[in-house]
C-alpha positions as CSV (number, residue, x, y, z in Angstrom):
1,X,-67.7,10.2,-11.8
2,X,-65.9,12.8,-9.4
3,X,-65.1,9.9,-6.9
4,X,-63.7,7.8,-9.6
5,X,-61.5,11.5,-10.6
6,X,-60.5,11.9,-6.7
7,X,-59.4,8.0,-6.4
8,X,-57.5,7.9,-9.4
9,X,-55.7,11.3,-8.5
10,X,-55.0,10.2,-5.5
11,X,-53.5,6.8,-6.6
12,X,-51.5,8.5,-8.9
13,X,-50.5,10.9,-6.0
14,X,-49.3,7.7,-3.9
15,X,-47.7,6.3,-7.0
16,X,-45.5,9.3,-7.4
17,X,-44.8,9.7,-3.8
18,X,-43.6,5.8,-4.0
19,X,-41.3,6.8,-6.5
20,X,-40.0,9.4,-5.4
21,X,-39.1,8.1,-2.2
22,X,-38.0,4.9,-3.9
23,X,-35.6,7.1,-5.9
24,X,-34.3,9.3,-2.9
25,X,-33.5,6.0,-1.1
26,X,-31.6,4.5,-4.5
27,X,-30.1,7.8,-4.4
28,X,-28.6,7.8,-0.7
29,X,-27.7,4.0,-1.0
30,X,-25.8,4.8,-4.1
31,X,-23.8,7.7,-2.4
32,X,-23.5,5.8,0.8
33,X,-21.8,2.7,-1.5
34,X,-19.7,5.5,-3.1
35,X,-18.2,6.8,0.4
36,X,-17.5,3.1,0.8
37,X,-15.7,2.5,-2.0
38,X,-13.8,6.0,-1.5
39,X,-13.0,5.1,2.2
40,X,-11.4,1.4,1.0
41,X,-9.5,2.8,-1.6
42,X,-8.3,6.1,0.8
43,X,-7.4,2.6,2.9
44,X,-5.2,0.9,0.5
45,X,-3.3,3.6,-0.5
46,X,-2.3,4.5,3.1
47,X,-1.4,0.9,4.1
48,X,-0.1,1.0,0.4
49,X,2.3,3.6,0.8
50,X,3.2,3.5,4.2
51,X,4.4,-0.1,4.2
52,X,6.2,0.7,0.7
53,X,8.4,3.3,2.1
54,X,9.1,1.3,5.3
55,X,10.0,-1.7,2.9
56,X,12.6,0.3,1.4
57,X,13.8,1.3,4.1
58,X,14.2,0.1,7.7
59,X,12.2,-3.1,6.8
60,X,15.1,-5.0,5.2
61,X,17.0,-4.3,8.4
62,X,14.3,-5.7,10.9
63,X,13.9,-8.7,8.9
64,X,18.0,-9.6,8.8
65,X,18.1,-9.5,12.5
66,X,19.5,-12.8,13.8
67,X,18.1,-14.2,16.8
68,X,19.2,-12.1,19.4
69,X,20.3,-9.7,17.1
70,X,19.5,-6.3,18.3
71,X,18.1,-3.0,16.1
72,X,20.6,-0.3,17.1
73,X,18.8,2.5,15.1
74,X,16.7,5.0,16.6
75,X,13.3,5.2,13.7
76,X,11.6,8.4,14.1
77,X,8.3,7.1,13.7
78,X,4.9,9.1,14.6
79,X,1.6,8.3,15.8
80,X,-0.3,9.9,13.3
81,X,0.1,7.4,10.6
82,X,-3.0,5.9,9.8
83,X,-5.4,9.7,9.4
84,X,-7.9,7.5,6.8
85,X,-8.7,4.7,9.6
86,X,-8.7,7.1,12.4
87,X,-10.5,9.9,11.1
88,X,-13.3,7.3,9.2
89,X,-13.2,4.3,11.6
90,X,-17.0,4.6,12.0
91,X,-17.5,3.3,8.6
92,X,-15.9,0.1,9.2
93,X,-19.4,-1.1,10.1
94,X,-20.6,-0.5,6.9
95,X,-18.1,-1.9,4.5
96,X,-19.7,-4.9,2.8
97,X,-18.5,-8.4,3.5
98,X,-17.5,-9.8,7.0
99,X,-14.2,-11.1,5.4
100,X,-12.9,-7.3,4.4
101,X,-13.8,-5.5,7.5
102,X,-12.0,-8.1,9.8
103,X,-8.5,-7.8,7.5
104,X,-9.1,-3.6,7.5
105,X,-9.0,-4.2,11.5
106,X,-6.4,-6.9,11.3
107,X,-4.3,-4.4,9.3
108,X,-4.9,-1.7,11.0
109,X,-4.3,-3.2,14.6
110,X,-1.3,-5.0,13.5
111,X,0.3,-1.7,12.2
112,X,-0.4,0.3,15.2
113,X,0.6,-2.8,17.1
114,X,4.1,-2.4,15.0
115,X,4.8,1.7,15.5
116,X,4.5,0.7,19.5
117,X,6.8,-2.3,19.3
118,X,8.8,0.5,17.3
119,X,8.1,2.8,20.1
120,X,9.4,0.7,22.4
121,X,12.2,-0.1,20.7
122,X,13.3,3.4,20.3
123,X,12.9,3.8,24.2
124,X,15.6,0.6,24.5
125,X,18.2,2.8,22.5
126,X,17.7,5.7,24.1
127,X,18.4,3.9,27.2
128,X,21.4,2.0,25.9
129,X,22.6,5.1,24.2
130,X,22.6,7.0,27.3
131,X,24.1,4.2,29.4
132,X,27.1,3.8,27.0
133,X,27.4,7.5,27.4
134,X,27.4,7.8,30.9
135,X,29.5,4.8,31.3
136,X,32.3,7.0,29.3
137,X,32.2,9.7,31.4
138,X,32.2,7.7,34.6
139,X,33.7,4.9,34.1
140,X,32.4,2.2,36.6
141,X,31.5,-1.0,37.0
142,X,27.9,-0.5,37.9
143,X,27.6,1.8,35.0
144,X,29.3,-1.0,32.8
145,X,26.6,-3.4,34.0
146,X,24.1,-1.0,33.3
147,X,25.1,-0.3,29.6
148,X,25.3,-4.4,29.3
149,X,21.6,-4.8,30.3
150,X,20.6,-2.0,28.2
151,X,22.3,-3.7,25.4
152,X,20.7,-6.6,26.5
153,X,17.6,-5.8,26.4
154,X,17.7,-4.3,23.0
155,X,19.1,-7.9,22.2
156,X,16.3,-9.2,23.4
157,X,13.8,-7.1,22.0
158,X,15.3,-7.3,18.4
159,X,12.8,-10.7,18.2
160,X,9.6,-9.5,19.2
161,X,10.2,-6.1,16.7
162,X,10.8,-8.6,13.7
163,X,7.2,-11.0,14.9
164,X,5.7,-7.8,15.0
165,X,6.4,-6.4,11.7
166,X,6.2,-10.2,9.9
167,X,2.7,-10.1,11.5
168,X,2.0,-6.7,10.4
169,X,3.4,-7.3,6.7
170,X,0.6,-10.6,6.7
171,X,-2.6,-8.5,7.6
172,X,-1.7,-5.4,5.2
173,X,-0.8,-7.9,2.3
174,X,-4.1,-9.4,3.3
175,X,-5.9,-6.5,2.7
176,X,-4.3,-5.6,0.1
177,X,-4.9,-8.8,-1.7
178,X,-9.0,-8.9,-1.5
179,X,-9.2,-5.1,-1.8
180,X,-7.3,-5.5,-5.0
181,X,-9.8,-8.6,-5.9
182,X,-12.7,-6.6,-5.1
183,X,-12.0,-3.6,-6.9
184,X,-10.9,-1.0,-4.1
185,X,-7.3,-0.3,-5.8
186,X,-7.3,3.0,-6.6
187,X,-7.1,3.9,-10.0
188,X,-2.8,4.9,-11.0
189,X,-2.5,8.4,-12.7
């Protein structure tokens, strides 16, 4: 009789030691699916709102350049844009589905891809800007063919900034599209 007590104690033992561990891993999957979720939809609403204000803004102009059509605007644009990717990149791994992880890259690398075409862009004004300038207070003709290849190089440029932010607008629609379809839009309010 006592064995019968110690083996039925202990099965129940192992029993609740199943169940509790079965419930402490439930409870870590469900919070690790809930940092998920909160880093998809901390996601969309940077891509969200980034690419909002840039589409009300200098967007419009990038996308009536003409070929060779240059973007004589400096755009005071930072680095520092994307704080959800960068500061939670090492969850990418995790989010579910193959297809939503490769368009969070694709969106993110187009974007960064974008500020430096930006970037660059900004460093061909400059150049042109002070070219102009010190072609008006010397006056030459090397410093007027200097000015005219900084132009031209902005010319020239003006194509590669418009490819970069049509490819840019593609990947954050993208994402924006299946994280919508999946749920990940945050809640308005």
């Amino acid at each position: 009789m006592a064995i019968v007590e110690v083996l039925a104690g202990g099965a129940l033992t192992l029993l609740g030691v199943y169940f509790t561990n079965k419930h402490s891993r439930d409870m870590a999957d469900e919070a690790q699916q809930e940092l998920l979720r909160g880093f998809l939809k901390g996601l969309y609403c940077e891509l969200d709102t980034i690419y909002e204000i840039h589409r009300g803004e200098v967007g419009p102009m990038i996308d009536a350049l003409k070929s060779g059509e240059p973007l004589l605007l400096f755009y005071p644009i930072g680095q520092n844009y994307f704080t959800v990717f960068d500061g939670n990149s090492e969850l990418l791994g995790r989010v579910p589905g193959h297809d939503m992880r490769t368009a969070a890259i694709r969106a993110y690398m187009f974007s960064k891809s974008f500020v430096d075409t930006i970037h660059k862009n900004n460093e061909l004004y400059d150049d042109f800007t002070k070219a102009i300038l010190n072609n008006r207070q010397s006056p030459s003709e090397a410093n007027t063919l200097t000015a005219r290849d900084a132009y031209d190089d902005l010319c020239t440029y003006g194509e590669q900034l418009k490819k970069s932010q049509k490819r840019a607008y593609a990947a954050v629609d993208h994402f924006i599209g299946l994280a919508k379809a999946r749920g990940f839009q945050p809640a308005k309010g």
